[in-house]
C-alpha positions in Angstrom: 46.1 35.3 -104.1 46.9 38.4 -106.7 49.0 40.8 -106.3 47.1 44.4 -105.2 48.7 46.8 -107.6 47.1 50.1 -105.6 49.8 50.4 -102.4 52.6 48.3 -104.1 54.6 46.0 -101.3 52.7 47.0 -98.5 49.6 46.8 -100.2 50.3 43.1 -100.8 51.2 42.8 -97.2 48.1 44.4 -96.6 46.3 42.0 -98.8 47.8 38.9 -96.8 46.7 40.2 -93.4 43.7 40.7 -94.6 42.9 37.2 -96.4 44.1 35.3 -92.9 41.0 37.2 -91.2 38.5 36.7 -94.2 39.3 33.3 -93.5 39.6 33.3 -89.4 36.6 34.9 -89.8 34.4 32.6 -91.7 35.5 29.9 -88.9 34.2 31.9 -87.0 31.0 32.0 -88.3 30.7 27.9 -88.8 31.5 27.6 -85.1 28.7 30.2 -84.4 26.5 28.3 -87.2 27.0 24.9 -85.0 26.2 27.0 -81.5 22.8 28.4 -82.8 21.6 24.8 -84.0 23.2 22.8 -80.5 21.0 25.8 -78.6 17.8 25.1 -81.6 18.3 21.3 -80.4 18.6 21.9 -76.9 15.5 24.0 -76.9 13.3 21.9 -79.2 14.0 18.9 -76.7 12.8 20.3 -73.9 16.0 20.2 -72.1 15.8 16.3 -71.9 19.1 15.2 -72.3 17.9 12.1 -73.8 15.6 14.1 -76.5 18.9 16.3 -76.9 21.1 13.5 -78.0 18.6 12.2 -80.8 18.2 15.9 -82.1 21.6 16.8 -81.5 22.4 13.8 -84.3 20.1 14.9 -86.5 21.3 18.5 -86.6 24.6 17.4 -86.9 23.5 14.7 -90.0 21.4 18.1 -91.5 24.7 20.4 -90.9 27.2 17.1 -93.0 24.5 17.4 -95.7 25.0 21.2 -96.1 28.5 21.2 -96.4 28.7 18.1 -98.7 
């Protein structure tokens, strides 16, 4: 992380708050990512928990090949 050279001390302070959200953040967003394609799953199966399962796996095996 470099230094942010417009508000001196604070504005490095600053700049550290801010990086921890950036980042809190974009978990956020994976965990939201995951939610949406559980509910796609759930949906395309009809609400048979044993459809569910078997596209539950495959979304998951689709999500490991995104983030490989």
């Amino acid at each position: 992380m470099g230094r942010n050279y417009l508000a001196g001390k604070n504005g490095d302070a600053i700049n550290a708050v801010l990086t921890a959200a950036g980042y809190n953040f974009s978990l956020l967003l994976n965990w939201f990512r995951q939610l949406l394609w559980l509910l796609l799953a759930w949906l395309l199966a009809g609400a048979n928990p044993r459809r569910l399962a078997h596209v539950a796996q495959k979304c998951a095996a689709v999500l490991g090949q995104r983030h490989a």
